[in-house]
N, C-alpha and C positions, 0 to 999 in steps of 0.2 A: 209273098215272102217278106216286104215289108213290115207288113203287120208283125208277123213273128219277131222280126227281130228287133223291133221297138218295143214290145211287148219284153220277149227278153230282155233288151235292157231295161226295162224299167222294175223289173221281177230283181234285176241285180242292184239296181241304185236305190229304190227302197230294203232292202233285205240288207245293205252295206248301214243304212240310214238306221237300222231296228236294231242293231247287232249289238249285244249289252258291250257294255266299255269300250265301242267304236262309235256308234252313231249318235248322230245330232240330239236326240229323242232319249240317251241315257247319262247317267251321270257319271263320273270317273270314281267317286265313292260307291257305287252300286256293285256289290257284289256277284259276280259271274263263276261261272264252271271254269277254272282253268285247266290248261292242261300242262301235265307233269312232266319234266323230264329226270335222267337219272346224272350221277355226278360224272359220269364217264361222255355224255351229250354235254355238258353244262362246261367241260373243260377243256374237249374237244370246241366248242364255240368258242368260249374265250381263246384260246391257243392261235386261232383261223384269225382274230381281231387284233390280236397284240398286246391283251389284255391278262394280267399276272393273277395269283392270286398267294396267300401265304396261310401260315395259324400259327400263332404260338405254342404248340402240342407239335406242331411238322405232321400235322395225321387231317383225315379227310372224317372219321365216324361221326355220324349225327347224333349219337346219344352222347357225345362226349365232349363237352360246352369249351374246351383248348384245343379242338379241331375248328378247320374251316368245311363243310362240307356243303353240296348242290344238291345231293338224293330229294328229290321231291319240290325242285325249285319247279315255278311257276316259265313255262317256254317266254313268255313275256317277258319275264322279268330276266331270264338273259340275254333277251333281242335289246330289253332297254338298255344293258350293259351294252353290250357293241352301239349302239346308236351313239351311247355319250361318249363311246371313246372313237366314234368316225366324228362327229358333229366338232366336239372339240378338240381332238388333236392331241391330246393329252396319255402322258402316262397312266395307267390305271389299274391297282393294284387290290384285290378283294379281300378282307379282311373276315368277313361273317357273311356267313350263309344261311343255310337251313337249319345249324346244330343246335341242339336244347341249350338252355343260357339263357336266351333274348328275352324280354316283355314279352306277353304271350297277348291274343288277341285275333281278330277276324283279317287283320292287314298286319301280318306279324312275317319274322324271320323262318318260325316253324312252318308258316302254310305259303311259305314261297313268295310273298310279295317282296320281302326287303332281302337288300344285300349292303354292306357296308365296304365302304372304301378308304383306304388311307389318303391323309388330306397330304395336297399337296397345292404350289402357289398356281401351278396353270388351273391345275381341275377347280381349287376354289373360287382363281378369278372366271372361270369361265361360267359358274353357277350362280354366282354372284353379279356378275357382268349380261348376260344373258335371261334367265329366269326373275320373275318378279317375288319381291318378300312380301310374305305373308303375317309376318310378326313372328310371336315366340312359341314354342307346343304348350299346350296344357301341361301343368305335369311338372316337367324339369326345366322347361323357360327354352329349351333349346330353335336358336334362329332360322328359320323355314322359309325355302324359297320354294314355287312352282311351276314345273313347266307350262309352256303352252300345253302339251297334251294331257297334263292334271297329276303328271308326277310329281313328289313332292320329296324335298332334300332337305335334310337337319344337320345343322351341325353340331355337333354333338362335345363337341371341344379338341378329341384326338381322332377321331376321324369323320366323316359323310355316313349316316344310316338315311338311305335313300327308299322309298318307298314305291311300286313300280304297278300302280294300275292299267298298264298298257305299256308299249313296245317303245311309246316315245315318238312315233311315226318311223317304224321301221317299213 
């Protein structure tokens, strides 16, 4: 019985160690299968965390870049939302989601990695105060900090467009 069950664990701590965008063995750039949820789970999560969201439209449709909408956000990428807002304590309000509008791209707003937040002085200082700078994006210069778990924050001047290769350690 022994054997078994050191055998299982060890079936479970390398298979934790392989598991793309978790283990030791892969990258946080490394692109994985995610899994999708819809905007009714995505708001339903936030609601349970404390966590706001808004649009300048007041509408949720993804095809319509003055909505904020989740339909086909990454399950990750709202576990990383509740993590930063249990972690730091912070108000936190969603500004951009999944709808057409964003930079397009393989780590884009449309395929569910990013979400954007309205800046605020706790959330900034706590991204700032917390996470390591990276320097400025290619691009538009905009200032990049990353988490431990390889997420990455820009600031973007009026608000966080946050990039969520993982939960964050949820």
């Amino acid at each position: 019985m022994k054997i078994r069950s050191t055998l299982t664990a060890l079936a479970l701590v390398s298979g934790a160690l392989l598991a793309p965008g978790f283990g030791v063995l892969s990258s946080a750039t490394e692109a994985h299968a995610a899994t999708k949820i819809s905007h009714a789970t995505a708001t339903s999560m936030f609601r349970s965390s404390g966590i706001t969201w808004s649009s300048s439209g007041g509408c949720s449709n993804r095809n319509n870049p003055t909505c904020t909408s989740f339909d086909q956000l990454n399950l990750m990428s709202a576990q990383g939302a509740q993590t930063l807002k249990s972690a730091s304590g912070c108000a936190l309000n969603i500004t951009g989601g999944t709808e057409t509008g964003h930079a397009s791209g393989t780590y884009s707003h449309w395929n569910g990695y990013k979400l954007d937040f309205s800046k605020g002085t706790c959330v900034g200082n706590y991204i700032k105060n917390t996470f390591s700078y990276i320097g400025a994006r290619p691009g538009d210069g905009a200032p990049q900090w990353r988490s431990g778990s390889g997420n990455v924050y820009a600031d973007e001047g009026n608000h966080w467009d946050v990039t969520y290769y993982n939960c964050g350690g949820c």
